[in-house]
DSSP file (Angstrom, degrees, kcal/mol; ACC not computed):
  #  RESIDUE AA STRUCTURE BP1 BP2  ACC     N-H-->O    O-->H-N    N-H-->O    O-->H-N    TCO  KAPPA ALPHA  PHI   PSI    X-CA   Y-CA   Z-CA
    1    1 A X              0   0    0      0, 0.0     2,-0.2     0, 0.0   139,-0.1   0.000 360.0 360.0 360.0 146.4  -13.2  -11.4  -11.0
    2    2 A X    >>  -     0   0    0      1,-0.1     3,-1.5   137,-0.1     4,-0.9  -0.667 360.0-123.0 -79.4 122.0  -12.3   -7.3  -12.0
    3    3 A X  H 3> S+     0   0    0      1,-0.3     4,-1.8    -2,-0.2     5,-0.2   0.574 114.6  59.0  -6.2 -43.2   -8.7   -7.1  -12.6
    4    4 A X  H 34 S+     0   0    0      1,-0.2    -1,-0.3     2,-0.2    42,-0.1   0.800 101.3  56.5-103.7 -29.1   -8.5   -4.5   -9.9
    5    5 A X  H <> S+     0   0    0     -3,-1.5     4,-1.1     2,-0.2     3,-0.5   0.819 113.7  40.4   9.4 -73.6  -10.0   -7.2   -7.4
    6    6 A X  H  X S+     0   0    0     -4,-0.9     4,-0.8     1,-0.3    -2,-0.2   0.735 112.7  53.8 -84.2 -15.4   -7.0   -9.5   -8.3
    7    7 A X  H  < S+     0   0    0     -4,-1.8    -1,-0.3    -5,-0.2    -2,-0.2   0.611 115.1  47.4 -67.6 -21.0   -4.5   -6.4   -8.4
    8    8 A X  H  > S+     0   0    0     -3,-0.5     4,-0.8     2,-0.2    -2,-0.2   0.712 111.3  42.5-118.0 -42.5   -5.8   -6.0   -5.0
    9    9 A X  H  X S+     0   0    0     -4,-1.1     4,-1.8     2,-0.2    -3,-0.1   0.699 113.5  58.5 -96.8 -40.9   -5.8   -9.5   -3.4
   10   10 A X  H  < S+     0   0    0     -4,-0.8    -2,-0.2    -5,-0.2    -1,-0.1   0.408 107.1  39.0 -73.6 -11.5   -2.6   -9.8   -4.8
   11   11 A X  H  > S+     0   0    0     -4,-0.2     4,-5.3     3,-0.1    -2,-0.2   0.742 112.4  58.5-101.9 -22.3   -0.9   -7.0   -3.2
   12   12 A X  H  X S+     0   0    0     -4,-0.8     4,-1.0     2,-0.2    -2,-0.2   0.778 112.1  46.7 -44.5 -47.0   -2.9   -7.8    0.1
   13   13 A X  H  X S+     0   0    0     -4,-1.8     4,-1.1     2,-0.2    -1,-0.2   0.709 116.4  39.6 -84.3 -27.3   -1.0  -11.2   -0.3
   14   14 A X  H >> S+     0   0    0      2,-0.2     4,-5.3     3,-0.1     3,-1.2   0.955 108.2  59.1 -69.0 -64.8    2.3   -9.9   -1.0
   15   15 A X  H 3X S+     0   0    0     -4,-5.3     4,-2.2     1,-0.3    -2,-0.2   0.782 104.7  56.8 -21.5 -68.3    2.2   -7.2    1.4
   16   16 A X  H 3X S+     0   0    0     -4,-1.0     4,-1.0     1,-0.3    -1,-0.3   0.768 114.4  35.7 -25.9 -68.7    1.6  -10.1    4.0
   17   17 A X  H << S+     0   0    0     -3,-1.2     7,-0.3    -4,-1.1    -1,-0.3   0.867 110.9  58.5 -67.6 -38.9    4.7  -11.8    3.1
   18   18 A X  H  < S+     0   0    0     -4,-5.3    -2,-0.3     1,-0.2    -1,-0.2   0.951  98.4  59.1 -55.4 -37.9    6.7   -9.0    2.5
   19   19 A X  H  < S+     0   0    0     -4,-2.2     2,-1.7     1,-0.2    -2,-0.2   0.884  98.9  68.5 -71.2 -50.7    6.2   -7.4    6.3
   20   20 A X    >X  +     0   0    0     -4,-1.0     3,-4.3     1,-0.2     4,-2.3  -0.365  52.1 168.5 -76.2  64.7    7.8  -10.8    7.7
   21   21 A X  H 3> S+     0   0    0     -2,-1.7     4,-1.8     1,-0.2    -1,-0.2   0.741  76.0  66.9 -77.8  11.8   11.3  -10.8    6.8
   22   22 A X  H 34 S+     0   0    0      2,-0.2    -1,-0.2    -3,-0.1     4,-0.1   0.722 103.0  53.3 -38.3 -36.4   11.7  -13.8    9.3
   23   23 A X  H <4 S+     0   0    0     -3,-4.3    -2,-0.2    -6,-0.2    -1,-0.1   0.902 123.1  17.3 -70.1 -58.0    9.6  -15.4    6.9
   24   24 A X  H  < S-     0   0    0     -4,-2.3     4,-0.3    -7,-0.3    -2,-0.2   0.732 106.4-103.1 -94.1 -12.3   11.4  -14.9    3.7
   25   25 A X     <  -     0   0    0     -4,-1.8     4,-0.3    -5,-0.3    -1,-0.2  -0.367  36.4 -85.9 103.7 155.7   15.0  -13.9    4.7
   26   26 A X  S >> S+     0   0    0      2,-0.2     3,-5.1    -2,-0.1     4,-2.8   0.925 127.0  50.3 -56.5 -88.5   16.7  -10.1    4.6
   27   27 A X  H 3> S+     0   0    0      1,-0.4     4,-2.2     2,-0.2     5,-0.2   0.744 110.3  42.4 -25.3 -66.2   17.6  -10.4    1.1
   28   28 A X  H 3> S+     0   0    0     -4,-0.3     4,-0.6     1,-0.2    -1,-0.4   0.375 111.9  62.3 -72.2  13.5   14.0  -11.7   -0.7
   29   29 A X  H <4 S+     0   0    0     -3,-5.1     5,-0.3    -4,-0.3    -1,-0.2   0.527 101.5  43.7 -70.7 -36.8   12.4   -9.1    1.5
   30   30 A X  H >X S+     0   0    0     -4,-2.8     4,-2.2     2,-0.1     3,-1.1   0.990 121.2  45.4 -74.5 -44.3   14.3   -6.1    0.0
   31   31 A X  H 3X S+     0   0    0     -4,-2.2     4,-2.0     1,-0.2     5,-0.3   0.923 120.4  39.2 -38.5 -76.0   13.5   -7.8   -3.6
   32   32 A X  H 3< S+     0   0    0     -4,-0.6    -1,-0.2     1,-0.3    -2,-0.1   0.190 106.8  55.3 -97.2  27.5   10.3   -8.4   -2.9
   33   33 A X  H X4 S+     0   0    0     -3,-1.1     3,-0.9    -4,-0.2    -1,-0.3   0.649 110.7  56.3 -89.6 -58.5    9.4   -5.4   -0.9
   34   34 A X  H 3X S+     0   0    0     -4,-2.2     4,-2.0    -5,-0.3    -2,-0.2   0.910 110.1  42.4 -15.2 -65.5   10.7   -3.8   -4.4
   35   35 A X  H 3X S+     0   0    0     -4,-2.0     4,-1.4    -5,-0.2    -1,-0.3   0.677 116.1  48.1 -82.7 -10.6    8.1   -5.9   -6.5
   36   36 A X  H X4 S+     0   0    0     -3,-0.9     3,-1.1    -5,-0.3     2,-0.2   0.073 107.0  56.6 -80.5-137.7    5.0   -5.2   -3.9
   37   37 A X  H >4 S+     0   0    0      1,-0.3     3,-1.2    -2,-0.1     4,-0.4  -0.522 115.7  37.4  85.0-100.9    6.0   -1.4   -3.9
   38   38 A X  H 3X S+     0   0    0     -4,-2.0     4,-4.4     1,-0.3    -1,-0.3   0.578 115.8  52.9 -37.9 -55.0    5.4   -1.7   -7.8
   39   39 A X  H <X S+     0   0    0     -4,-1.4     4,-4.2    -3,-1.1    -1,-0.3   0.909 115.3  42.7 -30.8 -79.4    2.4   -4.2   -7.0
   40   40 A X  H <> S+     0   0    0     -3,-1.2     4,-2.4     1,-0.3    -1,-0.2   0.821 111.8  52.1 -17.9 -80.5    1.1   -1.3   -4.7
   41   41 A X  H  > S+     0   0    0     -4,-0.4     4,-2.1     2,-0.3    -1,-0.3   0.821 105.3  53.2 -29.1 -51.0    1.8    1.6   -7.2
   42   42 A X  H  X S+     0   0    0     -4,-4.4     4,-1.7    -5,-0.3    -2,-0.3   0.868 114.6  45.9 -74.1 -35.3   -0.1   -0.2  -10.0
   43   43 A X  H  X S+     0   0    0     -4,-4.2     4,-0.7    -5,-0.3    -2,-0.3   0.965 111.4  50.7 -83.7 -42.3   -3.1   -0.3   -7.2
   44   44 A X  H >X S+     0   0    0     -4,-2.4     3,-1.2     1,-0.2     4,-0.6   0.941 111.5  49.1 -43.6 -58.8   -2.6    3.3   -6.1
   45   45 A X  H >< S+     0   0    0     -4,-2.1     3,-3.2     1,-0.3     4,-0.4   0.950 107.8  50.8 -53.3 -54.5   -2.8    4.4   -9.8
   46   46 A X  H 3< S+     0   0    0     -4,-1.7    -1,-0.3     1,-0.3     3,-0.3   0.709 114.6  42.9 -62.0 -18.3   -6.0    2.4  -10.8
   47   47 A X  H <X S+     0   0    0     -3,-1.2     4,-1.3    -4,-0.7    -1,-0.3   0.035  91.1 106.4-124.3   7.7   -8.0    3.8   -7.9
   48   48 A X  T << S+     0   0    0     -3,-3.2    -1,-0.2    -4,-0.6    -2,-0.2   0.851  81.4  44.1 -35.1 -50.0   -6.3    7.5   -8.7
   49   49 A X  T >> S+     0   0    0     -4,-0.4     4,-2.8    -3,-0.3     3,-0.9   0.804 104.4  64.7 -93.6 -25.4   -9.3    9.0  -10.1
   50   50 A X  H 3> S+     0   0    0      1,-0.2     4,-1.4     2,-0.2     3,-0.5   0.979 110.7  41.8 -57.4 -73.7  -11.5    7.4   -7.1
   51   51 A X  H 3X S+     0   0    0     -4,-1.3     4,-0.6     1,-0.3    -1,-0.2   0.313 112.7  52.4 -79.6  20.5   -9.3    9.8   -4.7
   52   52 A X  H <> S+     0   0    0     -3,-0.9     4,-2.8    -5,-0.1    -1,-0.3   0.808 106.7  45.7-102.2 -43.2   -9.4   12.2   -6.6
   53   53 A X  H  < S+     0   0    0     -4,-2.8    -2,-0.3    -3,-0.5     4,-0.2   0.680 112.7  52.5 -46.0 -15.4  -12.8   12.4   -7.1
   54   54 A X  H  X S+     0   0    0     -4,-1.4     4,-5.2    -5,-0.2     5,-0.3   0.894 110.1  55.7 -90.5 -58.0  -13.5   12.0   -3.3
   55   55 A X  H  < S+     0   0    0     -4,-0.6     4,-0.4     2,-0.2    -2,-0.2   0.828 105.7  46.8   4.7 -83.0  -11.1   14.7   -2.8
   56   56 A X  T >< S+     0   0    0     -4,-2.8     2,-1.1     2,-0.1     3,-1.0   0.627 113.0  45.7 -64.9-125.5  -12.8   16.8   -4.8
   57   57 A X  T 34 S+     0   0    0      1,-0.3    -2,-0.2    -4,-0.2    -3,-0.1   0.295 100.2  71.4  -6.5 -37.5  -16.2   16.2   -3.4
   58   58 A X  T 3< S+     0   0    0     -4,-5.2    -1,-0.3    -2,-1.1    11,-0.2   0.801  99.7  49.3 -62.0 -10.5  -14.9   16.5    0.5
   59   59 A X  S <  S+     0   0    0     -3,-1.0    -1,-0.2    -4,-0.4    -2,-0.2   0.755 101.6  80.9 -92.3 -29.1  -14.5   20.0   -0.1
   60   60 A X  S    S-     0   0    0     -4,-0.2     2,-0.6     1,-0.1     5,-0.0  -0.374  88.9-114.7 -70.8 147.2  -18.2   19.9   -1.5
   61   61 A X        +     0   0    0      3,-0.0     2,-0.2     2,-0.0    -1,-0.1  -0.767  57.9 104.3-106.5 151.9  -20.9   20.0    1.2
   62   62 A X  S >  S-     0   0    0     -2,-0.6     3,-3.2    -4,-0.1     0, 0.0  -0.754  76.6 -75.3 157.7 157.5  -23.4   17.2    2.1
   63   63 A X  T 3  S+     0   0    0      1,-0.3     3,-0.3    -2,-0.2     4,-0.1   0.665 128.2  47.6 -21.4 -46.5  -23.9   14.7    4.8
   64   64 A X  T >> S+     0   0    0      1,-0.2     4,-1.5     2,-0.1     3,-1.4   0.529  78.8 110.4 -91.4 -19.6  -21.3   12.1    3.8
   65   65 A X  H <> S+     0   0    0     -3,-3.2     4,-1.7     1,-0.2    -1,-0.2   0.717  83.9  46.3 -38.5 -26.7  -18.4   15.3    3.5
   66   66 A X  H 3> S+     0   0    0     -3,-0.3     4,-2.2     2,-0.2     5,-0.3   0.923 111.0  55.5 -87.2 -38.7  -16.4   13.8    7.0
   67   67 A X  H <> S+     0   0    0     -3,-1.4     4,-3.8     1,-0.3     5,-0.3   0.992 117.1  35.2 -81.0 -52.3  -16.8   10.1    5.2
   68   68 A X  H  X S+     0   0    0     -4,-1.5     4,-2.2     1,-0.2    -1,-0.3   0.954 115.1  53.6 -56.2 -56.9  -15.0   11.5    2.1
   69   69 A X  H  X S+     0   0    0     -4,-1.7     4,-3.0     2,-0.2    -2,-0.2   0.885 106.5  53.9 -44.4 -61.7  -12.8   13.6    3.7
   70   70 A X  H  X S+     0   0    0     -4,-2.2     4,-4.4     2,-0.2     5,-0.3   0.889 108.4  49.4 -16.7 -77.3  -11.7   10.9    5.7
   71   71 A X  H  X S+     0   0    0     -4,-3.8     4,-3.0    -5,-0.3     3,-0.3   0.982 105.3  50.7 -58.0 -57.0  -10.9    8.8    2.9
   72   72 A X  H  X S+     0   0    0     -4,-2.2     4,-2.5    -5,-0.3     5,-0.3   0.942 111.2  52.8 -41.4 -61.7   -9.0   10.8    0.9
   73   73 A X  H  X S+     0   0    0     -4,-3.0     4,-1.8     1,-0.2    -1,-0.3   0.831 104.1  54.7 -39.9 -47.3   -7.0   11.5    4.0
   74   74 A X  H  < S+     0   0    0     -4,-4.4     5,-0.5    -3,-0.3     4,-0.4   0.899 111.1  49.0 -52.9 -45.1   -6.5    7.9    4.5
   75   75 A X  H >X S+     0   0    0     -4,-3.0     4,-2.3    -5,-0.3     3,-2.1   0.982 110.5  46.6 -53.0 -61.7   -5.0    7.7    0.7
   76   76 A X  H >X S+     0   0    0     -4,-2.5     4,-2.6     1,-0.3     3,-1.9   0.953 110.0  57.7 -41.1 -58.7   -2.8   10.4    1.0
   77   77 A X  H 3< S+     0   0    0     -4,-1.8    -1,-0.3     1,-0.3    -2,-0.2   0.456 112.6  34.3 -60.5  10.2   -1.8    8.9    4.0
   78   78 A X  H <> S+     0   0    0     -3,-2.1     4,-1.6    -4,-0.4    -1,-0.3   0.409 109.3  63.6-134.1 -21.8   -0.8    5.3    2.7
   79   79 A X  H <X S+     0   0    0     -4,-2.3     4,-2.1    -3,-1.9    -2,-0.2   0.963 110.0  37.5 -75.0 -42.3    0.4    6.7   -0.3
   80   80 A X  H >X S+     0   0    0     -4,-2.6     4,-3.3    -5,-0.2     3,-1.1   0.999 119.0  57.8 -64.2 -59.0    3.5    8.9    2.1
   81   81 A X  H 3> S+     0   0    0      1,-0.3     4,-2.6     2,-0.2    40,-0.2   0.764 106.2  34.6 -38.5 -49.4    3.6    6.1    3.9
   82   82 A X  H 3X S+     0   0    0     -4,-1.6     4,-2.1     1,-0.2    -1,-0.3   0.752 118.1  60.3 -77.9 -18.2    4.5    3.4    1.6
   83   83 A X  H <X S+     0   0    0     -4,-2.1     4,-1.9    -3,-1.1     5,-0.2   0.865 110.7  37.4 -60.5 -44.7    6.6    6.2   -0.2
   84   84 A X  H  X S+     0   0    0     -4,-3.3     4,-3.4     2,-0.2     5,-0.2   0.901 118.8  49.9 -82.7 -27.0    8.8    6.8    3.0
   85   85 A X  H  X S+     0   0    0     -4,-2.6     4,-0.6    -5,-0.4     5,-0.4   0.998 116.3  43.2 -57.5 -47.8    8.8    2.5    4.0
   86   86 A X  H  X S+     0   0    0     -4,-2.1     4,-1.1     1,-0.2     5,-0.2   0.868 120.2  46.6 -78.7 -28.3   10.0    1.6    0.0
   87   87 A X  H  X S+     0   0    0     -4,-1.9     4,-2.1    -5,-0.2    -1,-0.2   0.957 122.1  32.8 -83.3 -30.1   12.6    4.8    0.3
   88   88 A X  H  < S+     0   0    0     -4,-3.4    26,-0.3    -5,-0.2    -1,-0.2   0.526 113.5  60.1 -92.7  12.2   14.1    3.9    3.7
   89   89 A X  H >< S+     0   0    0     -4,-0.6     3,-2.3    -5,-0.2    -1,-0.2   0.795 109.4  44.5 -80.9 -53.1   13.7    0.3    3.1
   90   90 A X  H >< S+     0   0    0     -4,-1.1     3,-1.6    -5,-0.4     2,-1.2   0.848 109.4  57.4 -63.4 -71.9   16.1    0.8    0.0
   91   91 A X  T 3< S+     0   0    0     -4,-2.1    -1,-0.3     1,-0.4    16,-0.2   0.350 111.8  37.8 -74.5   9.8   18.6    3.0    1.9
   92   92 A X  T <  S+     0   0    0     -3,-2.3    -1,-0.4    -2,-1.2     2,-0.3  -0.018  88.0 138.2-114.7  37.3   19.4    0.6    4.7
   93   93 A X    <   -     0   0    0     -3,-1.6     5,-0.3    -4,-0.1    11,-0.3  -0.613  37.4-172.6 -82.1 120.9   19.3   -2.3    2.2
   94   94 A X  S    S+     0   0    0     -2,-0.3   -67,-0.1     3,-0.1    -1,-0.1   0.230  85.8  35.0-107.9  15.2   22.1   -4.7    2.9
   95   95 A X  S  > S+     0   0    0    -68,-0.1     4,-0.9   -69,-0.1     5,-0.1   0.660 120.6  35.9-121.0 -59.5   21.0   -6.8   -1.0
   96   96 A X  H  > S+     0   0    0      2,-0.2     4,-0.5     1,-0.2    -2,-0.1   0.415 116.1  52.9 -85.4 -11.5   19.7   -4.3   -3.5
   97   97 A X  H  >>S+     0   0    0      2,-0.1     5,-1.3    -7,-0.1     4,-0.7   0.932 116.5  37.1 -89.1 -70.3   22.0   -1.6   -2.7
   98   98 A X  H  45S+     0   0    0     -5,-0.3    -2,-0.2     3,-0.3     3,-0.1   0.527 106.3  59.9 -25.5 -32.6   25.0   -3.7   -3.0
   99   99 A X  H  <5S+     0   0    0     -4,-0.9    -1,-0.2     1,-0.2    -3,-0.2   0.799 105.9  54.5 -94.2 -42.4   24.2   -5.6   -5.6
  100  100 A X  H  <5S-     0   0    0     -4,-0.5    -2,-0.2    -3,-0.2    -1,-0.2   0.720 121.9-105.5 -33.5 -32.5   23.8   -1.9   -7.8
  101  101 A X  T  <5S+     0   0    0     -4,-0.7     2,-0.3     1,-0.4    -3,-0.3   0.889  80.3 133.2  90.9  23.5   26.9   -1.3   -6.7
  102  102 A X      < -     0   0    0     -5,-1.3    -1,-0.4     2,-0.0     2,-0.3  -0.953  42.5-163.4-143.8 137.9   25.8    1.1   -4.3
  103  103 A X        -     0   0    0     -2,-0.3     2,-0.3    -3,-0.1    -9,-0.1  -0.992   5.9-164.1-144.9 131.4   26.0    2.4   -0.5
  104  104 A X        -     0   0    0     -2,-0.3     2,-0.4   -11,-0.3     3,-0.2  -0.684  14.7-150.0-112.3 165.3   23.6    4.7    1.2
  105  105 A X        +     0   0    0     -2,-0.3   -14,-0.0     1,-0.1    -2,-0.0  -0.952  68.8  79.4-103.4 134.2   25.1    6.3    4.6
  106  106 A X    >   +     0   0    0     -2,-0.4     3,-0.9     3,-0.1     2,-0.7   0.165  44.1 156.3 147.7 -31.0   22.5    7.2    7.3
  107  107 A X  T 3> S+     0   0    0      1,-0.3     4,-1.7   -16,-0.2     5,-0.1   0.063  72.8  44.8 -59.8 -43.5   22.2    3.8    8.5
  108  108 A X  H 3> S+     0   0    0     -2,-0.7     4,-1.7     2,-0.2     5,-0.5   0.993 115.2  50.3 -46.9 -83.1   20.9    5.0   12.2
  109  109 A X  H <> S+     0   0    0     -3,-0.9     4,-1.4     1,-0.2    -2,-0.2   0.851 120.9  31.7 -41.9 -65.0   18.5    7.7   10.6
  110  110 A X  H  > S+     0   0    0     -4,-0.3     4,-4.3     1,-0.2    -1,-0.2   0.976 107.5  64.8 -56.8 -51.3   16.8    5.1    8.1
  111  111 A X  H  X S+     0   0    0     -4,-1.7     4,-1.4     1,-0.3    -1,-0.2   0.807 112.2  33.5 -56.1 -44.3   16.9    2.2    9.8
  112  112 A X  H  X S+     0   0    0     -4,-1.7     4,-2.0    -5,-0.1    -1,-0.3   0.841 115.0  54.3 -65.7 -26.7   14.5    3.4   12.6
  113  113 A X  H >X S+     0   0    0     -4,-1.4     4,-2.9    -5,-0.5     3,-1.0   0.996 106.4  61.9 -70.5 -44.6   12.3    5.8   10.2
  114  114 A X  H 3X S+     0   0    0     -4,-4.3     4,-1.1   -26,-0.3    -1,-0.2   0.867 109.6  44.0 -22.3 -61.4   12.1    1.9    8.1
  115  115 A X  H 3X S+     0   0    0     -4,-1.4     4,-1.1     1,-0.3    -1,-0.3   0.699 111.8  44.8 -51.3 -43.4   10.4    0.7   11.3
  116  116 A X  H <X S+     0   0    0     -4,-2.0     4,-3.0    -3,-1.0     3,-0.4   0.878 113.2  49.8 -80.6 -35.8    8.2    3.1   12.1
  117  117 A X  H  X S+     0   0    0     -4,-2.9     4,-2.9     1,-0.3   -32,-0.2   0.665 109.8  55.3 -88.8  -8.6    6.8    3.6    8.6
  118  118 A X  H  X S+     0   0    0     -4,-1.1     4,-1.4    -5,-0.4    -1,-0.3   0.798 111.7  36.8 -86.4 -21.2    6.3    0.2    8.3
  119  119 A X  H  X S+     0   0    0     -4,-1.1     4,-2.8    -3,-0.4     5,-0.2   0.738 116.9  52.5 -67.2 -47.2    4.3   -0.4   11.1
  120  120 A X  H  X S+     0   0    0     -4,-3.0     4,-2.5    -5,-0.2    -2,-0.2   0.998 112.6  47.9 -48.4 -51.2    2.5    3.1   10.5
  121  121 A X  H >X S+     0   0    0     -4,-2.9     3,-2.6   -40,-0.2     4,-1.5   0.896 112.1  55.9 -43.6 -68.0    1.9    1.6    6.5
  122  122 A X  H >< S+     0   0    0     -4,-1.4     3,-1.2     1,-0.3     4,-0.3   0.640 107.5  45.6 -24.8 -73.8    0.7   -1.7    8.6
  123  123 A X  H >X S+     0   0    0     -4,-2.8     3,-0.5     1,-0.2     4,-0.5   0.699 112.2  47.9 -32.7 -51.8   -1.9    0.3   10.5
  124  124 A X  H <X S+     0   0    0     -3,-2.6     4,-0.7    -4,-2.5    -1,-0.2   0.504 104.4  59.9 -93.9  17.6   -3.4    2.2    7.7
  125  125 A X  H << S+     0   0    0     -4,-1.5     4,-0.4    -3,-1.2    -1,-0.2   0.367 107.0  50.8 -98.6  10.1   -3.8   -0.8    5.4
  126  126 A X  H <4 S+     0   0    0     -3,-0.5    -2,-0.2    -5,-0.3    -1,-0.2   0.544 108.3  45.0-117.2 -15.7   -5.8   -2.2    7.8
  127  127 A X  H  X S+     0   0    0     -4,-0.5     4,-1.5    -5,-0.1     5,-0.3   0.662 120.0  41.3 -60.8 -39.6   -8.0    0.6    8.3
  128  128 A X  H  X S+     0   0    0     -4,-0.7     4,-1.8     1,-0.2     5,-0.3   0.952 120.7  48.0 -80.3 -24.6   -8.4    1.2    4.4
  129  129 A X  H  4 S+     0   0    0     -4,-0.4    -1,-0.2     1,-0.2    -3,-0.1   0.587 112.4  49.0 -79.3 -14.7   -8.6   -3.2    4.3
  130  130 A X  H  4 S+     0   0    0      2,-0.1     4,-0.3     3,-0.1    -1,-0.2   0.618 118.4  37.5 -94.9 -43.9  -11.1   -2.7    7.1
  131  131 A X  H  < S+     0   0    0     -4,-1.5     4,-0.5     1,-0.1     3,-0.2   0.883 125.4  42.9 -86.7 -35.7  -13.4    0.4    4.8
  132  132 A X  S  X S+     0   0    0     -4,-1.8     4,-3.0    -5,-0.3     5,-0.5   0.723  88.5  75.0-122.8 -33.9  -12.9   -1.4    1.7
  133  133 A X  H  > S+     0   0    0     -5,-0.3     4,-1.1     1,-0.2     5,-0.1   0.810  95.7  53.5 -73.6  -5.3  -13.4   -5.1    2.1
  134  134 A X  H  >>S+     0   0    0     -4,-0.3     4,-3.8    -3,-0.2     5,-0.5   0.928 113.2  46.2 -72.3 -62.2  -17.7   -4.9    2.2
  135  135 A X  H  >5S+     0   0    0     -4,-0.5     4,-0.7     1,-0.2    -2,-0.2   0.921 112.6  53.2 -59.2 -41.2  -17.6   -2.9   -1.1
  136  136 A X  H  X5S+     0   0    0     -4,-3.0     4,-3.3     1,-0.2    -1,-0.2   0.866 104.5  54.7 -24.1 -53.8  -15.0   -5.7   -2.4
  137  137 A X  H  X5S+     0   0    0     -4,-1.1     4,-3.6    -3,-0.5     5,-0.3   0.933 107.6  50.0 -65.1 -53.6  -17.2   -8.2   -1.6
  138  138 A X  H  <5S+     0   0    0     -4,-3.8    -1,-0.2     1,-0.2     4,-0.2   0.697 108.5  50.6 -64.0 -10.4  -20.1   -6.7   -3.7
  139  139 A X  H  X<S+     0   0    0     -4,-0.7     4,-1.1    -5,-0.5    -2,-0.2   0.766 108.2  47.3-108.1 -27.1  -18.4   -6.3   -6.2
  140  140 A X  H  X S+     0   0    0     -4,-3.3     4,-5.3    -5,-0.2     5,-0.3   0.939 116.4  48.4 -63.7 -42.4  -17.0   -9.9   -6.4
  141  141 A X  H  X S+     0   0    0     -4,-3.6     4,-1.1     1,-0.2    -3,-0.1   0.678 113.2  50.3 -66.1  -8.5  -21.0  -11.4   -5.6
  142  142 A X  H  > S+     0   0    0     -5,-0.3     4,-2.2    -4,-0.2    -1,-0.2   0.849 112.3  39.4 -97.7 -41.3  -22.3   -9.3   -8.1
  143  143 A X  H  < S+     0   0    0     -4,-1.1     4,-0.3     2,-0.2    -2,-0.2   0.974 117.6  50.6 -76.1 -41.1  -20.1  -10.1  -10.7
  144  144 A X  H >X S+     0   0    0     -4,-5.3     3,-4.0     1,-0.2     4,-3.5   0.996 111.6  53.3 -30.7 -73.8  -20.3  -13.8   -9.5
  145  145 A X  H 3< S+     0   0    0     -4,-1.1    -2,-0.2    -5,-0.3    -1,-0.2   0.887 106.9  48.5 -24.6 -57.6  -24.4  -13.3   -9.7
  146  146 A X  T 3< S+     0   0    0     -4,-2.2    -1,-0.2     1,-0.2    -2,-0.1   0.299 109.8  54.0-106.0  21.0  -24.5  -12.1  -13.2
  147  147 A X  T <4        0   0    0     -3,-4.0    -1,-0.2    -4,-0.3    -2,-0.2   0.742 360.0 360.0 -93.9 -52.1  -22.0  -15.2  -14.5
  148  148 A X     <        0   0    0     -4,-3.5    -2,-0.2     0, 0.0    -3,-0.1   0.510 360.0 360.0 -76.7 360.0  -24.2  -17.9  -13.1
């Protein structure tokens, strides 16, 4: 399976856990909201030059310009997102902030914007998990295909 597959499945699977801190507790949810956010980053990066190239090409005309456009817009738009969840995550953080040695003030301001951007992230990982998971899939049976 392509690294970027298991980068992929593996943030899919974190994500998953991370969004339930019922599941895991306050505390392992700010940690490991911390280590997805990396998880995340490291998938943003590898698939950098994909939106940029689509980028570039939505400004280009043809048939398929809205489909590109679209996407690219969906990146940006998970990229702010997860930027503003992992920054207001940390500044209401009652584990990782303390444990720095550290105390953010705002507690009202973040603590709703957390919420919101975490549902908003929720919403467009499930559009791009929704666009993405056919071409995933071809690219795992083909590499499967050309093992066996």
């Amino acid at each position: 399976m392509p690294v970027k597959l298991v980068i992929d499945a593996v943030a899919l699977v974190a994500y998953v856990i991370v969004s339930l801190p019922s599941l895991t507790g306050v505390a392992p949810h700010e940690w490991l909201g911390l280590a997805v956010a990396v998880v995340l980053i490291v998938h943003l990066a590898q698939h950098l030059g994909h939106v940029v190239s689509s980028v570039r090409r939505a400004a280009s005309p043809g048939p398929a310009r809205a489909v590109r456009a679209g996407r690219a817009v969906l990146a940006v738009l998970l990229g702010i997102a997860l930027a503003v969840c992992v920054t207001s995550g940390v500044m209401v953080s009652g584990a990782v902030l303390p444990t720095l040695g550290l105390y953010a003030e705002g507690y009202y301001f973040w603590n709703p914007l957390h919420a919101v951007s975490a549902k908003v992230l929720l919403a467009l990982l499930l559009i791009h998990l929704f666009i993405n998971v056919r071409p995933a899939l071809g690219i795992w049976k083909n590499r499967k295909s050309h093992r066996g």
